[in-house]
Every structure is written in structure tokens, then in C-alpha cells.
TIVO-2410 file (N, C-alpha, C; in nm, 3 decimals):
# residues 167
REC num residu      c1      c2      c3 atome chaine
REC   1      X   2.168  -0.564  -3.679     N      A
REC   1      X   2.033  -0.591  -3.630    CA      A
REC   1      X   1.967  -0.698  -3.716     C      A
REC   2      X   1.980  -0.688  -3.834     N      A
REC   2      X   1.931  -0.805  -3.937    CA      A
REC   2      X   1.799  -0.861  -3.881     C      A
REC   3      X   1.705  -0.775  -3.883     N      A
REC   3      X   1.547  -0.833  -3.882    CA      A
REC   3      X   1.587  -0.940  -3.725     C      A
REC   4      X   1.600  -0.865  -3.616     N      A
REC   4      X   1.546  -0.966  -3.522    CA      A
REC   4      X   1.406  -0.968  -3.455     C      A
REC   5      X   1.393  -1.132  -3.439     N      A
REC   5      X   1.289  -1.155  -3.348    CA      A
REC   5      X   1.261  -1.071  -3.269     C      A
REC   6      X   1.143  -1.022  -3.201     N      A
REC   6      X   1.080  -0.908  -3.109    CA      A
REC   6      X   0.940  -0.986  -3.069     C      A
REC   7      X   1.006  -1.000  -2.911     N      A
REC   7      X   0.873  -1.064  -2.875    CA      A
REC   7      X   0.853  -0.947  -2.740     C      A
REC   8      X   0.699  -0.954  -2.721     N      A
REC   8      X   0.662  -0.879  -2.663    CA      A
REC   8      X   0.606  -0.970  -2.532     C      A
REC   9      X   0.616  -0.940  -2.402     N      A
REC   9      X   0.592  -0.975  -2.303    CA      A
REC   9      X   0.547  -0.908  -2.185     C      A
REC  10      X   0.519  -0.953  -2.049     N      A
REC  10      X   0.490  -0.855  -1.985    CA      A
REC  10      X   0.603  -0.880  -1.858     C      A
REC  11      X   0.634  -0.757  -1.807     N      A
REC  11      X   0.746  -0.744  -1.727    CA      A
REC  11      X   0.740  -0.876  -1.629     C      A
REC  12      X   0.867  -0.868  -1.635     N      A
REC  12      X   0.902  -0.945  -1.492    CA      A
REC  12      X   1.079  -0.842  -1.436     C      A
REC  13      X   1.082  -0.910  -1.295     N      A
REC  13      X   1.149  -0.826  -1.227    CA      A
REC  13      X   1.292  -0.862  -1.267     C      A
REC  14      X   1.362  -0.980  -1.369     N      A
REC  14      X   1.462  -1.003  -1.403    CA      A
REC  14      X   1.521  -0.907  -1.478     C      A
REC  15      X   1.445  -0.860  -1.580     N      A
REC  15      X   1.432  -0.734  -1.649    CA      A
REC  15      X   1.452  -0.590  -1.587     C      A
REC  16      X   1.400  -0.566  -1.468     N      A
REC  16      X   1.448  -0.421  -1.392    CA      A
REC  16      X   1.568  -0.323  -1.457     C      A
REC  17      X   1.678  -0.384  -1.421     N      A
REC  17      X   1.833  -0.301  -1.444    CA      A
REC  17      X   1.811  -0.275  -1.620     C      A
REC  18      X   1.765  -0.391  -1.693     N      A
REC  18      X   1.734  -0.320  -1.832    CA      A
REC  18      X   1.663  -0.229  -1.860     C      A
REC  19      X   1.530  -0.266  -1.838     N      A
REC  19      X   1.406  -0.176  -1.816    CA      A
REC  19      X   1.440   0.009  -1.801     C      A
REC  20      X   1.525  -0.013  -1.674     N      A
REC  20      X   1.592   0.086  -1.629    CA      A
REC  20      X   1.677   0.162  -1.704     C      A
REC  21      X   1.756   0.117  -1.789     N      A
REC  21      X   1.890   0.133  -1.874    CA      A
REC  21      X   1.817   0.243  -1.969     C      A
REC  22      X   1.769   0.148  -2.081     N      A
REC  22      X   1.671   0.160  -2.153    CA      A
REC  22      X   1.632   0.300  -2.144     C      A
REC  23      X   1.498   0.329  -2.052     N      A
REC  23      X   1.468   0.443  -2.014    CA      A
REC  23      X   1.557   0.580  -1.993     C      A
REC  24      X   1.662   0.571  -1.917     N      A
REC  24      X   1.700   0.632  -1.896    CA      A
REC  24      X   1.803   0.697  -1.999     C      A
REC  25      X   1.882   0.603  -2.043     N      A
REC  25      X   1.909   0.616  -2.205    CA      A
REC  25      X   1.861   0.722  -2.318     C      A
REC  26      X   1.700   0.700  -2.301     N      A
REC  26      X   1.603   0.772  -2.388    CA      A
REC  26      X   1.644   0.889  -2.367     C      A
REC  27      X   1.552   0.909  -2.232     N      A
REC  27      X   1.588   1.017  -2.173    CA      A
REC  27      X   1.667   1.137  -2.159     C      A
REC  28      X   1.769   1.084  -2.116     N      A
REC  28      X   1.878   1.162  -2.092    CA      A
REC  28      X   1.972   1.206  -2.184     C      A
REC  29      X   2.051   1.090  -2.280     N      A
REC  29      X   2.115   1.162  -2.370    CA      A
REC  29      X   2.051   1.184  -2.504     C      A
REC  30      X   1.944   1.096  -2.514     N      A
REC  30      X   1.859   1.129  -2.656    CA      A
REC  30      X   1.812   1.267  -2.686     C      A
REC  31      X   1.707   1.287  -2.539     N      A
REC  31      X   1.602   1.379  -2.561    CA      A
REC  31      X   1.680   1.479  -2.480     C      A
REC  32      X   1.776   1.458  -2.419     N      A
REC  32      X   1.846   1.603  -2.304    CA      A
REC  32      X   1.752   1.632  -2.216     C      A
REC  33      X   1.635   1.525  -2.150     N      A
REC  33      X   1.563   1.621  -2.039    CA      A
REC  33      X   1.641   1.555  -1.925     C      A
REC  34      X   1.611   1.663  -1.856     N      A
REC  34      X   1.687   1.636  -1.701    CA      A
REC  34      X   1.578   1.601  -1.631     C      A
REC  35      X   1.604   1.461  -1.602     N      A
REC  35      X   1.582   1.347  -1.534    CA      A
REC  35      X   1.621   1.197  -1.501     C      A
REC  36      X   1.581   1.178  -1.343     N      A
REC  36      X   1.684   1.099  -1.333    CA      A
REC  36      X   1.586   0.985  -1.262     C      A
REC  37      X   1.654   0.880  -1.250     N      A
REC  37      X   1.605   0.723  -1.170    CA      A
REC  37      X   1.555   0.797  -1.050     C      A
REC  38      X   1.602   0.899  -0.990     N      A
REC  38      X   1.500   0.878  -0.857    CA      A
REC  38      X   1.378   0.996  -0.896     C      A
REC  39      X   1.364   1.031  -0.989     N      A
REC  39      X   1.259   1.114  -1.044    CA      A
REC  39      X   1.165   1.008  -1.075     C      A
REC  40      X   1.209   0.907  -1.060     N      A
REC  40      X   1.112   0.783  -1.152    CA      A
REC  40      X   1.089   0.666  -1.036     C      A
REC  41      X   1.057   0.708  -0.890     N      A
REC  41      X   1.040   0.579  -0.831    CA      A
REC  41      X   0.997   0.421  -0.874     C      A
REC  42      X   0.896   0.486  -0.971     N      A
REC  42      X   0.806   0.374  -1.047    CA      A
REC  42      X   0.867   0.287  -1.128     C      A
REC  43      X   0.989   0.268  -1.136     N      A
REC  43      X   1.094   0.200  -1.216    CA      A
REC  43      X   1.170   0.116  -1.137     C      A
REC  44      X   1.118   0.133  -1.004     N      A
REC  44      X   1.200   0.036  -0.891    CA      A
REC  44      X   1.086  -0.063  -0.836     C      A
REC  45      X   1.027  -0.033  -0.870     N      A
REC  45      X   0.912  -0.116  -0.801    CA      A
REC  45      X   0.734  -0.135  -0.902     C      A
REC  46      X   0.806  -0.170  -1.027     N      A
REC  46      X   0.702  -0.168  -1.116    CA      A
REC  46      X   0.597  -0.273  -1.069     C      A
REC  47      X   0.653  -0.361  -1.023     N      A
REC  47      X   0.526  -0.532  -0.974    CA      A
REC  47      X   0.410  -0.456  -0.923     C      A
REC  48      X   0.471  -0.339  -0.789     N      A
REC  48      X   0.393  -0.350  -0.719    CA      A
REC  48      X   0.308  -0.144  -0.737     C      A
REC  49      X   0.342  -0.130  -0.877     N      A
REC  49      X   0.307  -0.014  -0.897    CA      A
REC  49      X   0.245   0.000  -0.995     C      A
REC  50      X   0.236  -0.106  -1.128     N      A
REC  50      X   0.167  -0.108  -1.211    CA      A
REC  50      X   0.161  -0.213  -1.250     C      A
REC  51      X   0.187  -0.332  -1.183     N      A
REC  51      X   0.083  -0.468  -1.221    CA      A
REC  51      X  -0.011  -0.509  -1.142     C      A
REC  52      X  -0.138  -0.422  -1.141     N      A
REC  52      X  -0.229  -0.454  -1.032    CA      A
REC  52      X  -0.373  -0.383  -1.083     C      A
REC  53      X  -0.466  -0.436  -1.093     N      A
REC  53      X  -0.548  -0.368  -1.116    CA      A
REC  53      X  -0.625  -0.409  -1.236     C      A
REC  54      X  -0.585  -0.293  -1.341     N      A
REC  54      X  -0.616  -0.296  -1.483    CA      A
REC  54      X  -0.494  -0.260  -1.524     C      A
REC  55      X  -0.398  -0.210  -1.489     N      A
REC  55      X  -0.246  -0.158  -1.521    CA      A
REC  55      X  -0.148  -0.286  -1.528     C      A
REC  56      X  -0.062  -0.255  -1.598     N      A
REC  56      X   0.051  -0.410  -1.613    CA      A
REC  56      X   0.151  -0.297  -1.720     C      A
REC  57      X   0.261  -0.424  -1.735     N      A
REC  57      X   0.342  -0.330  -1.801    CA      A
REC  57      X   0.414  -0.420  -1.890     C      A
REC  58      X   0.481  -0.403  -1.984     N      A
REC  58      X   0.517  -0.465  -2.090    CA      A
REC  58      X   0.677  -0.419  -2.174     C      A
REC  59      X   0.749  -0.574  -2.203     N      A
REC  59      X   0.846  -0.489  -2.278    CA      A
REC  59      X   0.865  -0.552  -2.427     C      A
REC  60      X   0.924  -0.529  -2.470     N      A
REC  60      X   1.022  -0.551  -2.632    CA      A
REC  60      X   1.161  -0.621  -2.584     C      A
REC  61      X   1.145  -0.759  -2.625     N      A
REC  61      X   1.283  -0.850  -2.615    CA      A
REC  61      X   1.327  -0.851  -2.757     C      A
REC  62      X   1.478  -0.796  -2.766     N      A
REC  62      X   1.531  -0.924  -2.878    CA      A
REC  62      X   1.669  -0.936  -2.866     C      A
REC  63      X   1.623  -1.065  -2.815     N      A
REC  63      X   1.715  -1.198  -2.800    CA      A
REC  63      X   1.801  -1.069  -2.654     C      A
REC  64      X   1.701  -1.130  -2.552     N      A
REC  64      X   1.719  -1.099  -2.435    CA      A
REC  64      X   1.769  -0.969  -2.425     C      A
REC  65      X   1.734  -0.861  -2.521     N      A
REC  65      X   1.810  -0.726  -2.453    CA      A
REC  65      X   1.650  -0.692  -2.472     C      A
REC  66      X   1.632  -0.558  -2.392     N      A
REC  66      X   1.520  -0.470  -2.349    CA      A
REC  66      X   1.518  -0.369  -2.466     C      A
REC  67      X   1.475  -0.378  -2.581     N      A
REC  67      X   1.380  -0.293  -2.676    CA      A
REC  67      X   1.314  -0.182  -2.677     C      A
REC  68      X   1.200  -0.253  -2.563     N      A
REC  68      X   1.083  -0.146  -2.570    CA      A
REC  68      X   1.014  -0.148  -2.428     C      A
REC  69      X   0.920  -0.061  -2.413     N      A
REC  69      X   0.848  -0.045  -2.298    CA      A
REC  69      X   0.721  -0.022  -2.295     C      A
REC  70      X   0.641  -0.012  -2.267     N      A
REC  70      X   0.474   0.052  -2.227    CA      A
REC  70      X   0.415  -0.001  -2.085     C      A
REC  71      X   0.361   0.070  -2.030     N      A
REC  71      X   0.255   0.057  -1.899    CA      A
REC  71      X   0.119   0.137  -1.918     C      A
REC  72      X   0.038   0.046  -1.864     N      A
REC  72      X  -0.089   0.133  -1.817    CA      A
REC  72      X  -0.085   0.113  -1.660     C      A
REC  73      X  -0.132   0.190  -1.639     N      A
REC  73      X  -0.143   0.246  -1.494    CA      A
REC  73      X  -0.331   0.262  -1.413     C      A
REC  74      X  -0.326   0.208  -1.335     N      A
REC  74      X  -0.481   0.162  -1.279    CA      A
REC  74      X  -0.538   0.286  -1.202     C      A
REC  75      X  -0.605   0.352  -1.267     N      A
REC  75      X  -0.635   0.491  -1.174    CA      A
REC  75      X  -0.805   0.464  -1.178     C      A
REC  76      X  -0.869   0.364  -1.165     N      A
REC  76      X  -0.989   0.362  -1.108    CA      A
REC  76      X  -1.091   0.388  -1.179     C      A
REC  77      X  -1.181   0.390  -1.194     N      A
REC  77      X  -1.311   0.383  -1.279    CA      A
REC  77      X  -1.336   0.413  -1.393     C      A
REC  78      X  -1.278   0.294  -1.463     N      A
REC  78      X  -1.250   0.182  -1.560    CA      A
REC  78      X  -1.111   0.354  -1.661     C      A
REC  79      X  -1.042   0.366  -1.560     N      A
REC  79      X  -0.929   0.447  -1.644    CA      A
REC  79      X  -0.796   0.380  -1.622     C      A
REC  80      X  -0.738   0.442  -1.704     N      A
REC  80      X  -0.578   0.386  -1.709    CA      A
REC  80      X  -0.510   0.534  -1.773     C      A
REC  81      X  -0.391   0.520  -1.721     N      A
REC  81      X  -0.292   0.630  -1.825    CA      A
REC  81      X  -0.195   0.546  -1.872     C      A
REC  82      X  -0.151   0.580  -1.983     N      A
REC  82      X  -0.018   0.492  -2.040    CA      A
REC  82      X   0.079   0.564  -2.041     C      A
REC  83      X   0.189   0.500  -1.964     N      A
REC  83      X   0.310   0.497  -1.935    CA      A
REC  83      X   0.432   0.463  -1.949     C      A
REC  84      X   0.553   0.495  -1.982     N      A
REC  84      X   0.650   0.465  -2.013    CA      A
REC  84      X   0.700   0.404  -2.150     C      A
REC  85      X   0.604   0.459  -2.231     N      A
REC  85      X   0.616   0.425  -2.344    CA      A
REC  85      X   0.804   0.449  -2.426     C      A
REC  86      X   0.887   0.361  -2.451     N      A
REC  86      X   1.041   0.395  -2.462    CA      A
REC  86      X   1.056   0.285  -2.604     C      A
REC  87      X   1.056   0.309  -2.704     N      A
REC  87      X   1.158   0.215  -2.802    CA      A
REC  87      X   1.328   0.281  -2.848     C      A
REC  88      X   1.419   0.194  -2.795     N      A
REC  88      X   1.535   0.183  -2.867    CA      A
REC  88      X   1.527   0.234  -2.965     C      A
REC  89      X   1.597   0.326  -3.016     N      A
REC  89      X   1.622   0.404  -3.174    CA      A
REC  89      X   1.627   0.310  -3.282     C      A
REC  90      X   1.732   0.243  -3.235     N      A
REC  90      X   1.746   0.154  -3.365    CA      A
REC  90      X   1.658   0.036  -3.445     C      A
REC  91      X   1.505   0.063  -3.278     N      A
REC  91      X   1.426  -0.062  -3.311    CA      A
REC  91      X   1.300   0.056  -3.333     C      A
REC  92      X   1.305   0.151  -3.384     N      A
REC  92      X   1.172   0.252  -3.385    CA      A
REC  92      X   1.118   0.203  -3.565     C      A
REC  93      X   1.009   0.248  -3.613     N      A
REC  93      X   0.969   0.274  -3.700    CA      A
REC  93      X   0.884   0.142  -3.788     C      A
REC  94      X   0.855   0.193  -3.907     N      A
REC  94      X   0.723   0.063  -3.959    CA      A
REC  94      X   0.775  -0.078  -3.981     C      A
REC  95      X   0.927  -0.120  -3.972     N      A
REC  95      X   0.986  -0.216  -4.034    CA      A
REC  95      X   1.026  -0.353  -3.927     C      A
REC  96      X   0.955  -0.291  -3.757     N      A
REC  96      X   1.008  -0.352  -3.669    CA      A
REC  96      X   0.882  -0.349  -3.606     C      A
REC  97      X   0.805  -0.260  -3.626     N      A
REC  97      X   0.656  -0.235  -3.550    CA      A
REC  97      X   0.669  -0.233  -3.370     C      A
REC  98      X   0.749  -0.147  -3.361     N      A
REC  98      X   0.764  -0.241  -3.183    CA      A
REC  98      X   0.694  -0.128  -3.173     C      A
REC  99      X   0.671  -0.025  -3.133     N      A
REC  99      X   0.532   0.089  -3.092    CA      A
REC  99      X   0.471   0.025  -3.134     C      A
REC 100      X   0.395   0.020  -3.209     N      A
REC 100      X   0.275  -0.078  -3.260    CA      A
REC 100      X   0.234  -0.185  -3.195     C      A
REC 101      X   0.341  -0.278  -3.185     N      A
REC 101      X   0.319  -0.394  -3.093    CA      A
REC 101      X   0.292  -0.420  -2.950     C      A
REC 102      X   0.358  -0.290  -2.884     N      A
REC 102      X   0.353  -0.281  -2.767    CA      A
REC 102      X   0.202  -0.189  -2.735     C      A
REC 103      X   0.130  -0.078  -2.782     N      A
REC 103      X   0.036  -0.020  -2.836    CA      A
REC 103      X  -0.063  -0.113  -2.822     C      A
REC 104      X  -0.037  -0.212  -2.917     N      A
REC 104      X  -0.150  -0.318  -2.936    CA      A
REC 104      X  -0.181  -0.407  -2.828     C      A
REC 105      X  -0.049  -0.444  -2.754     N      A
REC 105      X  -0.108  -0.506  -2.657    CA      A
REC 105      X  -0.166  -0.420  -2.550     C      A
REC 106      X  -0.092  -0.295  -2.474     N      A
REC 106      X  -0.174  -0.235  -2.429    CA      A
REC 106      X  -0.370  -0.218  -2.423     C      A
REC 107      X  -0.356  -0.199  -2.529     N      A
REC 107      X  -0.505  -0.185  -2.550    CA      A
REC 107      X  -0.534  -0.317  -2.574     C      A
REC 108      X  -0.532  -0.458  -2.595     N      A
REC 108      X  -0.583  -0.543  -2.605    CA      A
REC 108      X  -0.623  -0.557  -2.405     C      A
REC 109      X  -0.520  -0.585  -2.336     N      A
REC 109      X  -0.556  -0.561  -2.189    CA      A
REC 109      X  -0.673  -0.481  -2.161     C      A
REC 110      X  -0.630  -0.360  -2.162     N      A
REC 110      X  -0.753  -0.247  -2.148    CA      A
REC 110      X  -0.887  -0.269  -2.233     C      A
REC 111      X  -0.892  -0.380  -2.347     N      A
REC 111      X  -1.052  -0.424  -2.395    CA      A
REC 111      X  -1.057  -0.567  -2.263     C      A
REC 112      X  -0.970  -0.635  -2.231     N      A
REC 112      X  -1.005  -0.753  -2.150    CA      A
REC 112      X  -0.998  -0.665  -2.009     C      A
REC 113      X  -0.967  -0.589  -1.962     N      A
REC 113      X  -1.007  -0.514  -1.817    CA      A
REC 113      X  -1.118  -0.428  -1.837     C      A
REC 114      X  -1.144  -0.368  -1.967     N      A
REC 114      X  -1.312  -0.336  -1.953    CA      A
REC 114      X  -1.258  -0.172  -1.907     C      A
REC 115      X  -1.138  -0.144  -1.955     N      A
REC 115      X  -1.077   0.009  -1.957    CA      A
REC 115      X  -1.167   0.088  -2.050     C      A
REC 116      X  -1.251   0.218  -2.010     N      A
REC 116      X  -1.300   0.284  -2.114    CA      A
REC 116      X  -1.236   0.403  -2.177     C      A
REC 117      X  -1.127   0.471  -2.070     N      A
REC 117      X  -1.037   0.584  -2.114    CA      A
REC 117      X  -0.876   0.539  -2.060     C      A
REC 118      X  -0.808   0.568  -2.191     N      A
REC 118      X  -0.647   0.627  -2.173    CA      A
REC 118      X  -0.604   0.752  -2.173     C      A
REC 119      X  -0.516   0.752  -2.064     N      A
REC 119      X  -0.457   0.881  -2.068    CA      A
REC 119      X  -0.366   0.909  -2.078     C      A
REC 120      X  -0.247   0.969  -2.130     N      A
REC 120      X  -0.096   0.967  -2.133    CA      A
REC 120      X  -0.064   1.145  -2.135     C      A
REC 121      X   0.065   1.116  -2.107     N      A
REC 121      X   0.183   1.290  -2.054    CA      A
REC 121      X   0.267   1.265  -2.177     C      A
REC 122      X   0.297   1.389  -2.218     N      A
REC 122      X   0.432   1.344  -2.247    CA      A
REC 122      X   0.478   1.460  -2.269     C      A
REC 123      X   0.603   1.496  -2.328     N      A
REC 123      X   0.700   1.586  -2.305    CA      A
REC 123      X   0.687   1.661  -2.457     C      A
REC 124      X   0.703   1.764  -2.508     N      A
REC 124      X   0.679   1.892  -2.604    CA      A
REC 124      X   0.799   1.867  -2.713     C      A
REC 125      X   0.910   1.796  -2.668     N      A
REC 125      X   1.024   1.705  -2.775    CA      A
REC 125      X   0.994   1.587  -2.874     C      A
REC 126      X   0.888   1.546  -2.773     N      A
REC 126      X   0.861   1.414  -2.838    CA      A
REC 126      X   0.777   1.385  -2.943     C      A
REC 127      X   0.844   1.481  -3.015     N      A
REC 127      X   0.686   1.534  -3.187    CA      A
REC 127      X   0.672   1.380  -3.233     C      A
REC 128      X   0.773   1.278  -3.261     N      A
REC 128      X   0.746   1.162  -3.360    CA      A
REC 128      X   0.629   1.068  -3.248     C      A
REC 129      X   0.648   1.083  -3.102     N      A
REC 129      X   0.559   1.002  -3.088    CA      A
REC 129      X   0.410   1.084  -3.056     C      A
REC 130      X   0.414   1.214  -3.066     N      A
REC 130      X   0.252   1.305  -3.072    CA      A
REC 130      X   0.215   1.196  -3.185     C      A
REC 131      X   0.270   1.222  -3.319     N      A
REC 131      X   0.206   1.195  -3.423    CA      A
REC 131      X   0.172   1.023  -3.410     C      A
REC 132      X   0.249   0.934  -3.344     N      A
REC 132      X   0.212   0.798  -3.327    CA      A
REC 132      X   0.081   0.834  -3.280     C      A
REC 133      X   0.100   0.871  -3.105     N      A
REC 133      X  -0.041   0.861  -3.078    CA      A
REC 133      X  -0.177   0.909  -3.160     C      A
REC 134      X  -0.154   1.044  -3.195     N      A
REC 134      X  -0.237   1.084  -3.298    CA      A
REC 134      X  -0.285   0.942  -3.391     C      A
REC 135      X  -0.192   0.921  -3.433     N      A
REC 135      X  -0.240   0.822  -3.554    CA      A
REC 135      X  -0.313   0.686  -3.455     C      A
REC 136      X  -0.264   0.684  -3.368     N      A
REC 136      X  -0.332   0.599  -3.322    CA      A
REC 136      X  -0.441   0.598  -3.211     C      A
REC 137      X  -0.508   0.698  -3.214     N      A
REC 137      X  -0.681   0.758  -3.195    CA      A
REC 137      X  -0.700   0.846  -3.084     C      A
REC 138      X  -0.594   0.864  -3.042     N      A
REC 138      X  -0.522   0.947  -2.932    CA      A
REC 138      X  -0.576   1.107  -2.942     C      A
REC 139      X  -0.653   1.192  -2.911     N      A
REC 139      X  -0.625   1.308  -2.941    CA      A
REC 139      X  -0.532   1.403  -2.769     C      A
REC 140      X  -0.553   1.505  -2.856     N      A
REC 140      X  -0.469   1.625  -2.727    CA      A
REC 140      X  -0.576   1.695  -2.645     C      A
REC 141      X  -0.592   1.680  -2.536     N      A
REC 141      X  -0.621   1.755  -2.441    CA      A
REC 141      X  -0.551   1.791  -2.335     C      A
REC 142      X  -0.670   1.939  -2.260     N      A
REC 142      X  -0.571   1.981  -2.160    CA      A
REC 142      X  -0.539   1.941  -2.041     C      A
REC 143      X  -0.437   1.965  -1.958     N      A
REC 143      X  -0.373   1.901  -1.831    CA      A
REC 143      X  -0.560   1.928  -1.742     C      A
REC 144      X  -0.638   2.024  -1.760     N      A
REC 144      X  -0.728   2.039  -1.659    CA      A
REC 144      X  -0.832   1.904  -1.691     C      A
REC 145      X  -0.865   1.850  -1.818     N      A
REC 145      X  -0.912   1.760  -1.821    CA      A
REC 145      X  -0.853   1.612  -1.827     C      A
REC 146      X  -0.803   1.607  -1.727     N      A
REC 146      X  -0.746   1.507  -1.680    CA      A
REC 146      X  -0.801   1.423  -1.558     C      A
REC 147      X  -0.815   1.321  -1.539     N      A
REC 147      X  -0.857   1.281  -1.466    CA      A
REC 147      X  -0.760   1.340  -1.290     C      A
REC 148      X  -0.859   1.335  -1.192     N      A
REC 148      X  -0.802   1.384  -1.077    CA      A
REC 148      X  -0.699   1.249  -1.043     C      A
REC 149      X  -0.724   1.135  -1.059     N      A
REC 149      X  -0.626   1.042  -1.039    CA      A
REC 149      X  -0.508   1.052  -1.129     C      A
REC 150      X  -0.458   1.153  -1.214     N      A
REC 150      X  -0.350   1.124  -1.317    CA      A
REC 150      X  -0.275   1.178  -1.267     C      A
REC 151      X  -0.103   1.075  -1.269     N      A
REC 151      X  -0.021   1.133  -1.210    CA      A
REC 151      X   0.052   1.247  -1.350     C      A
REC 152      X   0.122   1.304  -1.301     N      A
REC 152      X   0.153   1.452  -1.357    CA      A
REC 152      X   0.277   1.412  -1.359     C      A
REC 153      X   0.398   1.390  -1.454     N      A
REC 153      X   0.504   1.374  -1.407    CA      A
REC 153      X   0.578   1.543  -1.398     C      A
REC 154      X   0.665   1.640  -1.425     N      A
REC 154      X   0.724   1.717  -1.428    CA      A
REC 154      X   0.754   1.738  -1.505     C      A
REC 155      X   0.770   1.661  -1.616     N      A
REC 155      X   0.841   1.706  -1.796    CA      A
REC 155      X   0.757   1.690  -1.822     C      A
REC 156      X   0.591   1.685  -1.814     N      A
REC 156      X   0.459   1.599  -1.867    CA      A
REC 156      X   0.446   1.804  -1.932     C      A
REC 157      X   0.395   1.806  -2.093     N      A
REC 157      X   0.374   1.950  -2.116    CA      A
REC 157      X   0.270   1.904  -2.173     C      A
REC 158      X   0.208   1.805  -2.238     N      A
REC 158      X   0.171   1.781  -2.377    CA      A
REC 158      X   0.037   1.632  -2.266     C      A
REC 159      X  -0.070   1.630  -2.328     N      A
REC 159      X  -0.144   1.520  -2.271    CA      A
REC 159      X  -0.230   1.492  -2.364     C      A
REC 160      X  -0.313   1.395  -2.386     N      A
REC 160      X  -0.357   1.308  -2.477    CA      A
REC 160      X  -0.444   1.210  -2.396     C      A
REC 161      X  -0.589   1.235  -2.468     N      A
REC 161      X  -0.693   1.098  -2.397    CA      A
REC 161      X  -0.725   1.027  -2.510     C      A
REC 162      X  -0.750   0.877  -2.542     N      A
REC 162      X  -0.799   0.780  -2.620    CA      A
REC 162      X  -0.975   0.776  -2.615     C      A
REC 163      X  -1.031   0.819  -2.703     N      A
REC 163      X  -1.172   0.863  -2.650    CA      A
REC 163      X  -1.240   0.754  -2.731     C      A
REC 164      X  -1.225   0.613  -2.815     N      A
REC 164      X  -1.289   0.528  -2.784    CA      A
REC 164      X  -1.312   0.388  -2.727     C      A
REC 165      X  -1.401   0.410  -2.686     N      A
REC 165      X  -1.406   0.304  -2.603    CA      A
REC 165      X  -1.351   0.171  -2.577     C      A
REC 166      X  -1.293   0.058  -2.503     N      A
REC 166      X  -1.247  -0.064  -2.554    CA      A
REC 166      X  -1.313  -0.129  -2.489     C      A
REC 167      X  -1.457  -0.155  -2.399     N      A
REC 167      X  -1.504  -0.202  -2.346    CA      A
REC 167      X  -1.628  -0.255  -2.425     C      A
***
């Protein structure tokens, strides 16, 4: 790996089959949850599922392989949930910053769309990234305070709103 370049961008559809890889990767043999690509429509048709709105989506290049991931997702008056948050193992932690980076841009969008709440799911395995979000202003709340627009995925146990403001 030797310290590579990591540039952060926002999806395009050349990227898909990585994007895809990637994820599912995480997923499946990392974390052992059972789930699959068609559990995830939103991975086939990201353009037109979360680049619209206030939502867009973003990855982690280096030197053309797929890294990392994040989406926000446009659920309407001035909300977003973040989505698909995925770094590569080997590219996780303080020495590569790709959560961080990808994080950052997220919310830089959501201060230029005038987003006032994030919302994110995530799964009861995923203790190292509770504590990211945590650290990064995130607290835990419950599935009932959720916005009625938030999608729910099925492994979603664990939820988290960003309660200040970026507007």
C-alpha cells in the first residue's frame, strides 16, 4: 500500500461494478451479515437514487480501485440520511483518513444544500464505526425518532442523528 494517493470524488457510473464489489465484500465476508445485491437495489441505480436533491454520493480512489464509500440521501425538509458508508480494511484508520475524508465531504455538501439533520442505520457489529460517528457529533437515537421519510434497511439495529446544524 505504501501511503497511496486517496482522492475523493463523487460517483460516477464507471465505478458501479466496484462500488458494488467493495460493499458487498464488507458485508458479507467481513461482517457475516446476510445480505445481498438485490437487498440493495440502491447500488444499481445510484445516479438516479441518490444524486438528486441534497443527496449525492461519493467514493475513495486509489489509483483507480474503489476504497471507500458514503451517500446522503434526500428525504426532504432540509434532511438527509447517510448512507453506505464502506472503507476497505486495509485503507481504515487515522493514517489514511478515508472516513474522515469522505465524512467531511459529506457534510461539506449538506452545509452547501442547507441540510439541517443527518440520519444514519447501522448494524449492532459495527462498534468501530458507532464510535467514529460518535466522535464525530453523531449521537444514538431511537428507530421511533426517525424521520417518517427514513428508509429502514433490515440489518439497520442501531440509528444515529447529527443534531448540529450545517446550515
Amino acid at each position: 500500500m505504501n501511503n497511496p494517493t486517496i482522492e475523493i470524488q463523487e460517483y460516477s457510473a464507471k465505478y458501479q461494478s466496484k462500488v458494488v464489489h467493495l460493499i458487498l465484500q464488507i458485508q458479507q465476508q467481513e461482517y457475516q451479515i446476510s445480505i445481498t445485491g438485490e437487498d440493495q437495489p440502491d447500488l444499481l441505480e445510484i445516479e438516479t437514487f441518490y444524486q438528486k436533491g441534497s443527496g449525492n454520493f461519493w467514493i475513495a480512489l486509489a489509483d483507480e480501485e474503489v476504497v471507500g464509500t458514503i451517500a446522503l440521501l434526500d428525504l426532504g425538509e432540509e434532511q438527509t440520511a447517510l448512507r453506505k458508508m464502506f472503507v476497505a480494511k486495509n485503507y481504515r484508520g487515522r493514517e489514511l483518513q478515508v472516513s474522515s475524508r469522505l465524512l467531511y465531504q459529506a457534510f461539506q455538501w449538506a452545509k452547501e444544500k442547507a441540510v439541517h439533520d443527518i440520519y444514519l442505520g447501522t448494524t449492532q457489529q459495527f462498534v468501530a464505526a458507532h464510535r467514529f460517528y460518535e466522535k464525530n457529533g453523531f449521537v444514538s437515537v431511537t428507530r421511533e425518532e426517525l424521520p417518517d421519510a427514513f428508509p429502514v434497511m433490515k440489518v439497520d439495529s442501531k440509528f444515529y442523528h447529527h443534531t448540529t446544524p450545517f446550515a
